[in-house]
Backbone and ligand atoms as CSV (ligand in chain L), in Angstrom:
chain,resi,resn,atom,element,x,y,z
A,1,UNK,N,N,-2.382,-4.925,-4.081
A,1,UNK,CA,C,-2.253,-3.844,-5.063
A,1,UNK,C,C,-0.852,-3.241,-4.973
A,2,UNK,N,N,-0.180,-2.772,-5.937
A,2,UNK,CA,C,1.098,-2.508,-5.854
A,2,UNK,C,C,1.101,-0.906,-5.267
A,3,UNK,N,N,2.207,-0.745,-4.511
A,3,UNK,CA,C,2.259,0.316,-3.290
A,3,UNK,C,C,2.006,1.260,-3.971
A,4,UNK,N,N,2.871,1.533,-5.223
A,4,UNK,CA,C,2.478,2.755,-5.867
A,4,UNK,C,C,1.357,3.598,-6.025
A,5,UNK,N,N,0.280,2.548,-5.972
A,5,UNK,CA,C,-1.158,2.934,-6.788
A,5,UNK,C,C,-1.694,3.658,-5.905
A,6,UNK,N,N,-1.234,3.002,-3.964
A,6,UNK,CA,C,-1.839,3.399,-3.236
A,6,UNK,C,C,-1.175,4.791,-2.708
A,7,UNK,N,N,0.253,4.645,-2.953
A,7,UNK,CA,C,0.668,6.225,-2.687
A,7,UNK,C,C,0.428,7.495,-3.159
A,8,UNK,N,N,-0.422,7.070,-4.907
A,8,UNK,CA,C,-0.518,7.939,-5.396
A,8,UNK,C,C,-1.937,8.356,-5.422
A,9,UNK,N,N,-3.062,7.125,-5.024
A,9,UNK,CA,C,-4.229,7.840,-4.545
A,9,UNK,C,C,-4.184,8.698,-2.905
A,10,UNK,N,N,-3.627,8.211,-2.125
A,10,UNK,CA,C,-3.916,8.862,-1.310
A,10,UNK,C,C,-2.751,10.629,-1.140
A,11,UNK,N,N,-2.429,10.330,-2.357
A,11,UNK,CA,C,-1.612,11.654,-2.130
A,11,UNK,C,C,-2.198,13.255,-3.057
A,12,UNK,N,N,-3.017,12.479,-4.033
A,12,UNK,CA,C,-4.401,13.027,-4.828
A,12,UNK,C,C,-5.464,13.057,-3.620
A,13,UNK,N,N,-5.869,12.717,-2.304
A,13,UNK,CA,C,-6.734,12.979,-1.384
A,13,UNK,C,C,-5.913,14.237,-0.785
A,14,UNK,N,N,-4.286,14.099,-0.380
A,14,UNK,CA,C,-4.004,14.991,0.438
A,14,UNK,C,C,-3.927,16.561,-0.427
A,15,UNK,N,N,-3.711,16.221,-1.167
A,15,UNK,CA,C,-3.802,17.297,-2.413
A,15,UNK,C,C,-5.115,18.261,-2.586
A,16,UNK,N,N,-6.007,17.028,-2.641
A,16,UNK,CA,C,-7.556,17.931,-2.716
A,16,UNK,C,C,-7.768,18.613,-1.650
A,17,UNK,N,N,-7.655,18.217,-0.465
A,17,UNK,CA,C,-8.403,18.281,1.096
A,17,UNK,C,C,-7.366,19.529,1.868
A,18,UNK,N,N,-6.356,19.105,1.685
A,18,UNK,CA,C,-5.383,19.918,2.370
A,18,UNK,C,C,-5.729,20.261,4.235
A,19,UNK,N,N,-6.333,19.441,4.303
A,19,UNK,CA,C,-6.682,19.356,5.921
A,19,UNK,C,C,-6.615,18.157,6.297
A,20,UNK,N,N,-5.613,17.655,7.655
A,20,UNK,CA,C,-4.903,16.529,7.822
A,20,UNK,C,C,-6.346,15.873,8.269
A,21,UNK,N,N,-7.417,16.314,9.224
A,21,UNK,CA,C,-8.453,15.711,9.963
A,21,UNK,C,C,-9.580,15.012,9.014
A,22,UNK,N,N,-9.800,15.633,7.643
A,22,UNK,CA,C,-10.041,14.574,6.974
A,22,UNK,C,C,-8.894,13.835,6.050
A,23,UNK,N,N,-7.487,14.361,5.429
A,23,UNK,CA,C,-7.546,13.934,4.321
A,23,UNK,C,C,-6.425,12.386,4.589
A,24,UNK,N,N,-5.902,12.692,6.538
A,24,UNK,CA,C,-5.405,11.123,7.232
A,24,UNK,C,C,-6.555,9.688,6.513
A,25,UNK,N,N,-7.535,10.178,7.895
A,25,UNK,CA,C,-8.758,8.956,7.747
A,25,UNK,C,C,-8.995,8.409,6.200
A,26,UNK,N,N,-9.062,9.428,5.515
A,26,UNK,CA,C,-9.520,9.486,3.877
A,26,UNK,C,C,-8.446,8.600,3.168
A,27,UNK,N,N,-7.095,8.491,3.426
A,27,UNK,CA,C,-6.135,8.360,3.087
A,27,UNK,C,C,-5.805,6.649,2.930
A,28,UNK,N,N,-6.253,6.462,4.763
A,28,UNK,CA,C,-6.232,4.918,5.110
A,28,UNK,C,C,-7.773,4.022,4.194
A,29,UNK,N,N,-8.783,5.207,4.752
A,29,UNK,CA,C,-9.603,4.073,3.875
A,29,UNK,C,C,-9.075,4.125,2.310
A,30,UNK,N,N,-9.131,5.202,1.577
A,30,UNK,CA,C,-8.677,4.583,0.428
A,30,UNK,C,C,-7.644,3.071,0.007
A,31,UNK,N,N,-7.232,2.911,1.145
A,31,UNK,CA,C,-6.075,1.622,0.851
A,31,UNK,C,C,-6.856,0.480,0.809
A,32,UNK,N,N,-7.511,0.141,1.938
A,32,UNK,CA,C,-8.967,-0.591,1.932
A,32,UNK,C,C,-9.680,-0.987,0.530
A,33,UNK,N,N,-10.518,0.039,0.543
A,33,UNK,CA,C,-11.127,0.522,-0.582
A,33,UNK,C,C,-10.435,-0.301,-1.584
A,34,UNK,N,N,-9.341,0.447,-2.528
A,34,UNK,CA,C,-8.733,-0.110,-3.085
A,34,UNK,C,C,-8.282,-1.674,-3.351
A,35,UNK,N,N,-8.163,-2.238,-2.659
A,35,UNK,CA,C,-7.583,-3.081,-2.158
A,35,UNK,C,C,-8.466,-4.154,-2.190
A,36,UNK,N,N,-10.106,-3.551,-2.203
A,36,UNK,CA,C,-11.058,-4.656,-2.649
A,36,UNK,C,C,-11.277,-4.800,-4.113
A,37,UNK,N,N,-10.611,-3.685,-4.756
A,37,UNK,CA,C,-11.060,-3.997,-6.027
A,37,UNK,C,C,-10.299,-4.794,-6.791
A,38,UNK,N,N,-11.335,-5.749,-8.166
A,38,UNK,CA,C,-9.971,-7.203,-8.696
A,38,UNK,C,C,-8.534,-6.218,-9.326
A,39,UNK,N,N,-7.715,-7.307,-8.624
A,39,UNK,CA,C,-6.635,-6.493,-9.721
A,39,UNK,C,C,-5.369,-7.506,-9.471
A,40,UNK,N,N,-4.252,-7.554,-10.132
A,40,UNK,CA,C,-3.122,-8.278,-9.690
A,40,UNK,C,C,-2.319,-7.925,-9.068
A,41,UNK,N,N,-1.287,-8.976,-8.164
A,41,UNK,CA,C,-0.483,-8.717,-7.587
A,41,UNK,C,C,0.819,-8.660,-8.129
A,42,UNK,N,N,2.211,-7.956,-7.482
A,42,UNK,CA,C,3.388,-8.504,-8.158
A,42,UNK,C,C,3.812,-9.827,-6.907
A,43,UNK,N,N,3.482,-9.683,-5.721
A,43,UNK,CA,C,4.417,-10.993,-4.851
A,43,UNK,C,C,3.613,-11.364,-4.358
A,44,UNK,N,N,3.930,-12.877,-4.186
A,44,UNK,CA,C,2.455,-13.824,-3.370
A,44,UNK,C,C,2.283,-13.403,-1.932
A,45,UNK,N,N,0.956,-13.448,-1.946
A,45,UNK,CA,C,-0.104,-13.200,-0.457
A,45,UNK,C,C,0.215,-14.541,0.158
A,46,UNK,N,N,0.006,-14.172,1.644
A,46,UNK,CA,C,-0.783,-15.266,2.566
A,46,UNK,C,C,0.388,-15.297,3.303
A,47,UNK,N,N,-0.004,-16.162,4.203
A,47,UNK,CA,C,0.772,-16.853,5.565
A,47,UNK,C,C,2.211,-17.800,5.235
A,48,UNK,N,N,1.819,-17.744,4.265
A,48,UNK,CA,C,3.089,-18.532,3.671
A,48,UNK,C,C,4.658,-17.616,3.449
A,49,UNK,N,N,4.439,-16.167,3.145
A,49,UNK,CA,C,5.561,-15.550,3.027
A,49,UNK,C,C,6.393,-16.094,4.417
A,50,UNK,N,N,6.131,-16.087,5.351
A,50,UNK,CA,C,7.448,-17.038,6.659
A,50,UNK,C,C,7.925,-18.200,5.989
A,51,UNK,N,N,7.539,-18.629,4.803
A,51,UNK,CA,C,8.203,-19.750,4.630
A,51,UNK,C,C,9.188,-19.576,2.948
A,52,UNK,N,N,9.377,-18.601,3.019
A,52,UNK,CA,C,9.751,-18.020,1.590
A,52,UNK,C,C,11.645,-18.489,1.827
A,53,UNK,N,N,12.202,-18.789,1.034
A,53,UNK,CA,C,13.425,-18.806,1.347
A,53,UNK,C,C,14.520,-17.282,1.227
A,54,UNK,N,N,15.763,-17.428,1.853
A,54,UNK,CA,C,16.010,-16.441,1.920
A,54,UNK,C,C,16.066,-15.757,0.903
A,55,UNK,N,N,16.686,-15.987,-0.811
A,55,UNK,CA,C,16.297,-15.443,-2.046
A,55,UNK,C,C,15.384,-14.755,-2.159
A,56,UNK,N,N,14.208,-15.434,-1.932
A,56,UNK,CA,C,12.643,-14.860,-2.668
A,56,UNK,C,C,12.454,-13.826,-1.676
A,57,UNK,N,N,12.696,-13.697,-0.238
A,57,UNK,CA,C,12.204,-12.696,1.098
A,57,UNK,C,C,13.316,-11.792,0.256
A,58,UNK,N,N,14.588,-11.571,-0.158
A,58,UNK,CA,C,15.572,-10.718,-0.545
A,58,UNK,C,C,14.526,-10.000,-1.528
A,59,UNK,N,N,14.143,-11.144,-3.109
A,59,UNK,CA,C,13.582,-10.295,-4.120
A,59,UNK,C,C,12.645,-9.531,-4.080
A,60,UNK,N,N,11.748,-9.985,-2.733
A,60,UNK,CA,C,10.573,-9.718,-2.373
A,60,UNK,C,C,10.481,-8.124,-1.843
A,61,UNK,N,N,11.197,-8.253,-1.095
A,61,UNK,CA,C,11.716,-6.674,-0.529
A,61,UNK,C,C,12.440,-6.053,-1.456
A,62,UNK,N,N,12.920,-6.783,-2.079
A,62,UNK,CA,C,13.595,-5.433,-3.146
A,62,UNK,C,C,12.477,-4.727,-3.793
A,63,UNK,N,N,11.316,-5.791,-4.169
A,63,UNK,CA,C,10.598,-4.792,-4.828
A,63,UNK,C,C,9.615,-4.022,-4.320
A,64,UNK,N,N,9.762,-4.465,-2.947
A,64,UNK,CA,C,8.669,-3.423,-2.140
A,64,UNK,C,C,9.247,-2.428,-2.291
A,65,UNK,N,N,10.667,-2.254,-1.619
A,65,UNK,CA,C,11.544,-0.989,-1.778
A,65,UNK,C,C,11.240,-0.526,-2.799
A,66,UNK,N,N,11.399,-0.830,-4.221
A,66,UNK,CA,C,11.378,-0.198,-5.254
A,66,UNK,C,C,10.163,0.512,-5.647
A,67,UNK,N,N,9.304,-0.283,-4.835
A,67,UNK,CA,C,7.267,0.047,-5.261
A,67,UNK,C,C,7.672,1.321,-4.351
A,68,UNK,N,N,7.977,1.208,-2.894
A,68,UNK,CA,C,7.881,2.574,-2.312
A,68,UNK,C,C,8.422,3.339,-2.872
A,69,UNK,N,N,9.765,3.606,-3.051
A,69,UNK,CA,C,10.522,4.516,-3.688
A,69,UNK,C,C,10.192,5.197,-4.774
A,70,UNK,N,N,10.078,4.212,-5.905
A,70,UNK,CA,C,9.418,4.808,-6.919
A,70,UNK,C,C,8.206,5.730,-6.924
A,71,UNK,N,N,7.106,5.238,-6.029
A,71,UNK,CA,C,6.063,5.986,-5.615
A,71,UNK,C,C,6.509,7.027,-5.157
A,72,UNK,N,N,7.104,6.959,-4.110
A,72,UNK,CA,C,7.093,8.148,-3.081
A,72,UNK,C,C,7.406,9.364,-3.884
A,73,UNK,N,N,9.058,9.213,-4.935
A,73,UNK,CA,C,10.057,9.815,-6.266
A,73,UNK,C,C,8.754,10.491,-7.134
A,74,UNK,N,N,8.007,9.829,-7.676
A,74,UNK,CA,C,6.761,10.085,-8.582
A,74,UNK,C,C,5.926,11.244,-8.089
A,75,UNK,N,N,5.385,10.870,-6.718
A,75,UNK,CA,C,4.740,12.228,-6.273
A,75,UNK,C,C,5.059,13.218,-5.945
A,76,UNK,N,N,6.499,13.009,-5.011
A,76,UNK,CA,C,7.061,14.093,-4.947
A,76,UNK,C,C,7.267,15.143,-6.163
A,77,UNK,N,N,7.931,14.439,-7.682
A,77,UNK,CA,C,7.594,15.183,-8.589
A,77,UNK,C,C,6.315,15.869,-8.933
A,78,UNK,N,N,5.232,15.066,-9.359
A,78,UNK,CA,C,4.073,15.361,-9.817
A,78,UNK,C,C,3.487,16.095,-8.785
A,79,UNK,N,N,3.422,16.477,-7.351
A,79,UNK,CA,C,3.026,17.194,-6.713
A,79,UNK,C,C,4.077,18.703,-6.288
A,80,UNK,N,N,5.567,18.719,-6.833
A,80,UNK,CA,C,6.359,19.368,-7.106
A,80,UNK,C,C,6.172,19.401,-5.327
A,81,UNK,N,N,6.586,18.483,-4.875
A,81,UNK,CA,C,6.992,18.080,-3.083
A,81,UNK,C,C,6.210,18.533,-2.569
A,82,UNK,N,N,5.288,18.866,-2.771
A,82,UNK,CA,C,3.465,19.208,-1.564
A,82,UNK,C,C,3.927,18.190,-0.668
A,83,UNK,N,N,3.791,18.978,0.870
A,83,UNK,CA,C,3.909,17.889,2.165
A,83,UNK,C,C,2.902,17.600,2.094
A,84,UNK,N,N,1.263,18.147,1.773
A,84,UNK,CA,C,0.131,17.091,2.440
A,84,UNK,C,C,0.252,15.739,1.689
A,85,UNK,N,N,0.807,16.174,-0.209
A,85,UNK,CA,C,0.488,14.913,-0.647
A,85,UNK,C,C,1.535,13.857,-0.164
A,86,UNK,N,N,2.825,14.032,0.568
A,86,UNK,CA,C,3.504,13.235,0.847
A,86,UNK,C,C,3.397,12.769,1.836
A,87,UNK,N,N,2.349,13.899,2.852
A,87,UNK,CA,C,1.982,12.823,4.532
A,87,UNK,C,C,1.414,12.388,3.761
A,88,UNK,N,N,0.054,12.021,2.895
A,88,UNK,CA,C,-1.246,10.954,3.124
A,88,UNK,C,C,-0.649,10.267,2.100
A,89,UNK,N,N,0.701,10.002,1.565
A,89,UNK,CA,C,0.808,8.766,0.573
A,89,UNK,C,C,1.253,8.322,1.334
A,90,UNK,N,N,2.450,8.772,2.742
A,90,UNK,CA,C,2.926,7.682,3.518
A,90,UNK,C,C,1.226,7.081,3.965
A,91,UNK,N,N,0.946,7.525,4.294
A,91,UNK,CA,C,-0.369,7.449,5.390
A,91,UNK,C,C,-1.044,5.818,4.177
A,92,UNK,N,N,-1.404,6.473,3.402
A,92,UNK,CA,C,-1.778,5.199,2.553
A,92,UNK,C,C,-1.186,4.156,2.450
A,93,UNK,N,N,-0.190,4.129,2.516
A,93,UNK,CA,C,0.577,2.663,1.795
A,93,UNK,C,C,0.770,2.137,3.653
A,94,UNK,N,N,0.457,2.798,5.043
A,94,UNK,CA,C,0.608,2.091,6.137
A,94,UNK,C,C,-0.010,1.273,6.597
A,95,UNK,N,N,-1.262,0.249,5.813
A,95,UNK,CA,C,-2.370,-0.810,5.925
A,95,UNK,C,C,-0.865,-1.871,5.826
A,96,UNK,N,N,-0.091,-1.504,4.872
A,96,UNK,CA,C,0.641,-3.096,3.877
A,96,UNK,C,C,1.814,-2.764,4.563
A,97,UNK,N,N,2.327,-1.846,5.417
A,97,UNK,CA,C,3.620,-1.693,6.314
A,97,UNK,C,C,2.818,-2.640,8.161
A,98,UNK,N,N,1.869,-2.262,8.278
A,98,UNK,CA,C,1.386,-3.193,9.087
A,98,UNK,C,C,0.925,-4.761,8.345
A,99,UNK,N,N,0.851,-4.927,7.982
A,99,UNK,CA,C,0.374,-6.253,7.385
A,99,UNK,C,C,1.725,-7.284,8.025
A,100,UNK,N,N,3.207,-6.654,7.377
A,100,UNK,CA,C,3.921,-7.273,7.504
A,100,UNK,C,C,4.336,-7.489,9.175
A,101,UNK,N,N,4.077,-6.744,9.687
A,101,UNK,CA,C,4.108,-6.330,11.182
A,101,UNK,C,C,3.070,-7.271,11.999
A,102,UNK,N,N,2.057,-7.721,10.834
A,102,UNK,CA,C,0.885,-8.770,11.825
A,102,UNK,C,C,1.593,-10.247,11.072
A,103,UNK,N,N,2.413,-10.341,9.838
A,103,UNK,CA,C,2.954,-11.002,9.724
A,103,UNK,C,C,3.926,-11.977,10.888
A,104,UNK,N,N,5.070,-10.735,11.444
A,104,UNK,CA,C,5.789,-11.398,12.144
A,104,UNK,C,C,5.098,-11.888,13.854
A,105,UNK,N,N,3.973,-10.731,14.465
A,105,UNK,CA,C,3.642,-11.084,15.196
A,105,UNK,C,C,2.799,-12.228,15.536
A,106,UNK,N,N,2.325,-12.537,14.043
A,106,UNK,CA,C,2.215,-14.208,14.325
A,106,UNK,C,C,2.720,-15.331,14.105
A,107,UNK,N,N,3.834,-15.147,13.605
A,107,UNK,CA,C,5.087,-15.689,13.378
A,107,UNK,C,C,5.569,-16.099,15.174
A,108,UNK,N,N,5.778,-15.187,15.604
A,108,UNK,CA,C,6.154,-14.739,17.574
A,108,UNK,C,C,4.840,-15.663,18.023
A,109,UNK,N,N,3.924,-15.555,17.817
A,109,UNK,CA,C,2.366,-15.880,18.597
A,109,UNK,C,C,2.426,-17.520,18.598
A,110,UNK,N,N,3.345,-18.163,17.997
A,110,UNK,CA,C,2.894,-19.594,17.517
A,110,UNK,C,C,4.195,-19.998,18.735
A,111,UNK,N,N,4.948,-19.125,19.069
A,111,UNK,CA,C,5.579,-19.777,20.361
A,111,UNK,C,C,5.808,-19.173,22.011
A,112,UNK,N,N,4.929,-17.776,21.883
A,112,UNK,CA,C,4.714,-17.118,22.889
A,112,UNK,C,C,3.488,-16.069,23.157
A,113,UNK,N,N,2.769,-15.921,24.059
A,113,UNK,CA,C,1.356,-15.638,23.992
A,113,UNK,C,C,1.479,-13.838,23.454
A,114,UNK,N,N,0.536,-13.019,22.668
A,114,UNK,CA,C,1.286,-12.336,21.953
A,114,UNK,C,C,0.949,-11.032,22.761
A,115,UNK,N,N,1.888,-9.355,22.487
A,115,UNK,CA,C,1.291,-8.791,23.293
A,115,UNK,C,C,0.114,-7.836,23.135
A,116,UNK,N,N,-0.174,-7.265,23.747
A,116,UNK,CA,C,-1.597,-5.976,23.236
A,116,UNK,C,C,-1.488,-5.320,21.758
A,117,UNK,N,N,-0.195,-4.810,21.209
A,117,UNK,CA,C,0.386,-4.533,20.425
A,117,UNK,C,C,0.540,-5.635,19.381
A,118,UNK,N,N,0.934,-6.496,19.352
A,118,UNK,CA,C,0.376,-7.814,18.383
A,118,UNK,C,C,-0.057,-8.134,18.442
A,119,UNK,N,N,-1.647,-8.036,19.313
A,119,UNK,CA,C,-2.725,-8.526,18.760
A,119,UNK,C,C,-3.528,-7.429,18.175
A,120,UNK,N,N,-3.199,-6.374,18.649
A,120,UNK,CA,C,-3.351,-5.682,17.259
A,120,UNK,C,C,-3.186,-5.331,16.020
A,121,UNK,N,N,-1.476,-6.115,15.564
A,121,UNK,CA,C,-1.175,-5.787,14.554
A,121,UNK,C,C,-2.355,-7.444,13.318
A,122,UNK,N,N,-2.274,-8.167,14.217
A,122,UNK,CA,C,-3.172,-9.439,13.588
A,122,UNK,C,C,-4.219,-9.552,13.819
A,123,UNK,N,N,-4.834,-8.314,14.484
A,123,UNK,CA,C,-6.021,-8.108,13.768
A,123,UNK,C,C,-6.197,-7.298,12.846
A,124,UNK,N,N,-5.279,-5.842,12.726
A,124,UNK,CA,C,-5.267,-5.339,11.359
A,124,UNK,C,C,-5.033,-6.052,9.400
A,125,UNK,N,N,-3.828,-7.256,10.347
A,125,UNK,CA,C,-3.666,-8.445,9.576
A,125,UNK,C,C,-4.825,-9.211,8.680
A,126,UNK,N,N,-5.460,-9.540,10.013
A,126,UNK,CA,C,-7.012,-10.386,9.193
A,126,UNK,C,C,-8.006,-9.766,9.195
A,127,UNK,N,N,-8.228,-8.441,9.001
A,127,UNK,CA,C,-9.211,-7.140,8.748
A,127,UNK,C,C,-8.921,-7.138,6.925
A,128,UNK,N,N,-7.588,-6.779,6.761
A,128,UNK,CA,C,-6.925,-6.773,5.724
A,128,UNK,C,C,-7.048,-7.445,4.571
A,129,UNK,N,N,-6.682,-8.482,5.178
A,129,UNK,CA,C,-7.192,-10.033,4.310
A,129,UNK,C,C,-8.583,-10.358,4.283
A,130,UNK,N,N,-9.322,-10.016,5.067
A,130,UNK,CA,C,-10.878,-9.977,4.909
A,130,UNK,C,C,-11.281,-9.688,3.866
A,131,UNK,N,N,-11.108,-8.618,3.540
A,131,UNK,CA,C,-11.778,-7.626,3.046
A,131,UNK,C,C,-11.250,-7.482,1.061
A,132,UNK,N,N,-9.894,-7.581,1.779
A,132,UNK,CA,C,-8.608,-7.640,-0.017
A,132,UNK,C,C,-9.157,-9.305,-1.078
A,133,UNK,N,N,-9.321,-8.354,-2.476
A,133,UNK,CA,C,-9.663,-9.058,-3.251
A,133,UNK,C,C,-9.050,-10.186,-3.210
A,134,UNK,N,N,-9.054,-12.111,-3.396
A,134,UNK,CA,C,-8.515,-12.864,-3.518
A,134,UNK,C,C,-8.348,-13.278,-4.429
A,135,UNK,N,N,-9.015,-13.071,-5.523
A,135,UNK,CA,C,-8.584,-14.511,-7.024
A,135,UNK,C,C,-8.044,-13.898,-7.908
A,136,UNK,N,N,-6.829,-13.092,-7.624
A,136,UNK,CA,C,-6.139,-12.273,-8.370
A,136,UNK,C,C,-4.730,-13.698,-8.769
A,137,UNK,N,N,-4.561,-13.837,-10.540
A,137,UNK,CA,C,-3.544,-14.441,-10.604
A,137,UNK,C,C,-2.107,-13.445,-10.206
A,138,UNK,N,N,-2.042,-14.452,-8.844
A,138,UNK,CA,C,-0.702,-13.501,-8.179
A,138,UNK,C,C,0.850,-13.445,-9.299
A,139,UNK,N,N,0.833,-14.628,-9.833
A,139,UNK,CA,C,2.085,-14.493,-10.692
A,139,UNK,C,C,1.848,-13.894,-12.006
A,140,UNK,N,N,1.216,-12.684,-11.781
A,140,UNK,CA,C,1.019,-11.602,-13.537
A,140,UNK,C,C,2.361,-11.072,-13.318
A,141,UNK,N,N,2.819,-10.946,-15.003
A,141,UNK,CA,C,4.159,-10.188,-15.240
A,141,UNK,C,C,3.949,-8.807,-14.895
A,142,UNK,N,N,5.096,-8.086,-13.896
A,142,UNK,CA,C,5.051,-6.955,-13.638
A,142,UNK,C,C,4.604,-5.745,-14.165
A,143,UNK,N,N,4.204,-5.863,-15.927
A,143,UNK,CA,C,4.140,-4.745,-16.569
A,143,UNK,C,C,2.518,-4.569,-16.551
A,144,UNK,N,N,2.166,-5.664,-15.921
A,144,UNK,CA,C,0.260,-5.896,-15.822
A,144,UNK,C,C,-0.121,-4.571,-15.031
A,145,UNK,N,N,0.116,-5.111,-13.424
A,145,UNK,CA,C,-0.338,-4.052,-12.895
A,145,UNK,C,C,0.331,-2.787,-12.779
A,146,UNK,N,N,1.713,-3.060,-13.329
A,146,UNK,CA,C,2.323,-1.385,-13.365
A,146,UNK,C,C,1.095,-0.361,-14.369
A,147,UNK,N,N,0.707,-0.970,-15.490
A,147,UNK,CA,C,-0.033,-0.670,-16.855
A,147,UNK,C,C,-1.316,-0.064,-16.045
A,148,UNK,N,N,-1.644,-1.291,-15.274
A,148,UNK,CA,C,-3.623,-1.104,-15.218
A,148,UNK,C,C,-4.398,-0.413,-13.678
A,149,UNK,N,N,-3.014,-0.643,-12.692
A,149,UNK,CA,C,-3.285,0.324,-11.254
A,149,UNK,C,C,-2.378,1.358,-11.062
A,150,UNK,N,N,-0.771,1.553,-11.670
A,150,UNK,CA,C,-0.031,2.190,-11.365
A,150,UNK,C,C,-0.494,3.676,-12.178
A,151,UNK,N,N,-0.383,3.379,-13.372
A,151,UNK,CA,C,-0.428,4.111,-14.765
A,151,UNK,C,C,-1.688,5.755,-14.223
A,152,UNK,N,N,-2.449,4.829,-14.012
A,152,UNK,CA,C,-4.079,5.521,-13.832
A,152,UNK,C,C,-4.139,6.227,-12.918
A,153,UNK,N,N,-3.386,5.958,-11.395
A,153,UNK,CA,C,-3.569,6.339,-10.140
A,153,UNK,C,C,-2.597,7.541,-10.157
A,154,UNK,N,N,-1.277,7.684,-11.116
A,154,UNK,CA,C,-0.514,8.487,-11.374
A,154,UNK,C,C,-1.166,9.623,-12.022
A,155,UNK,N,N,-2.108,9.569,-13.429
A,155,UNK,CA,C,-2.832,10.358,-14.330
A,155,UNK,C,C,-3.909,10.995,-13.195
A,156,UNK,N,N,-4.122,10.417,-12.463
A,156,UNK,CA,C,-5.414,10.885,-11.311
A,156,UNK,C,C,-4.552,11.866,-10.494
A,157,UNK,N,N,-3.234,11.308,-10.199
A,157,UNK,CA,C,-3.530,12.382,-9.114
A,157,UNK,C,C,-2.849,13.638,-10.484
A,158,UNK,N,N,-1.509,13.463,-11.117
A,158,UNK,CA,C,-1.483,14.909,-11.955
A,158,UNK,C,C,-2.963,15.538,-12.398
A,159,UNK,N,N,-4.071,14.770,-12.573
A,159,UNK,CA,C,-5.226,15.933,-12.880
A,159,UNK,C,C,-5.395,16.541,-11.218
A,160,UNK,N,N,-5.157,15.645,-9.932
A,160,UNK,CA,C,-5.984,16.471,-9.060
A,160,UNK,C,C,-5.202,17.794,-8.835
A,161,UNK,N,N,-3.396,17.863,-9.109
A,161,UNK,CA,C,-2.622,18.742,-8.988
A,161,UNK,C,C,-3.241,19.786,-9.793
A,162,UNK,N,N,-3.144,19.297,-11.349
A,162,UNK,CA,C,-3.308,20.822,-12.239
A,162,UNK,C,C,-4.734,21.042,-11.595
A,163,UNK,N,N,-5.472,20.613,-11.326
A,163,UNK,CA,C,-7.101,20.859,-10.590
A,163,UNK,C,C,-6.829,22.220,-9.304
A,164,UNK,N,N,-5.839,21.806,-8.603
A,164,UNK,CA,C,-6.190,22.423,-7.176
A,164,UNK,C,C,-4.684,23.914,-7.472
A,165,UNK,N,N,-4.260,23.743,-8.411
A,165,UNK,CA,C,-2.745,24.562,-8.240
A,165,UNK,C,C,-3.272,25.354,-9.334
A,166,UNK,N,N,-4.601,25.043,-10.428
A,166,UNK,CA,C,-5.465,26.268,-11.238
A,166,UNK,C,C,-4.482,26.346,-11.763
L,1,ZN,ZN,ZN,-3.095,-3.603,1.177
């Protein structure tokens, strides 16, 4: 799911809750959550990104950067810089900042036994992938899911703002 969607639901949780002890936990599962439902991707999944050449790992990150940024830019507006909503959007989008993190540690694992710390990050890895929808056509043109997860998750949280700021 593109980062945005998830920064901006979980920043509509930190918004509502305004208490870190639920609206953390609340924050991460929403990414989950999310994350099972069908929807498209913008960059291909799987085990295969280690084998991406250097180009595509460049474009690839550019647009993560840009998914974060943009997100992060968005709420900060629409929440007119509320820190809770900006802890629990970081907080949300940190399932897919570890992902890449169980990425490399098994990348490391295939030539040295891995440590406590990477085997945790690959099991958050294949928790992740468990669970995340698969038969999403990964190569949809960008304006797909900007339109059908970004769009909505943005309109959600400005109602939870005008909701809680009365
Ligand atoms: Zn994810």
């Amino acid at each position: 799911m593109v980062g945005a969607a998830h920064i901006a639901a979980g920043a509509a949780i930190g918004v509502a809750t305004k208490n870190p002890w639920v609206a953390i936990p609340a924050a991460l599962v929403t990414h989950y959550v999310l994350d099972m439902v069908p929807h498209h991707e913008y960059m291909p999944q799987g085990d295969h990104l280690t084998s991406l050449t250097k180009g595509q790992t460049g474009h690839m990150l550019f647009r993560a950067g840009a998914d974060f940024t943009i997100g992060m830019l968005a709420t900060a507006i629409i929440t007119q810089f509320n820190i809770w909503a900006l802890m629990t959007a970081i907080v949300a989008i940190i399932p897919d900042g570890l992902n890449s993190l169980g990425v490399l540690a098994m990348q490391s694992a295939e030539t040295k036994p891995p440590s406590r710390l990477q085997r945790m990050f690959i099991a958050q890895r294949k928790f992740h992938r468990l669970i995340h929808f698969k038969k999403g056509p990964y190569d949809a043109p960008l304006w797909l899911p900007l339109l059908i997860q970004v769009l909505p998750m943005f309109i959600l949280l400005w109602f939870v703002v005008r909701l809680v700021s009365g």
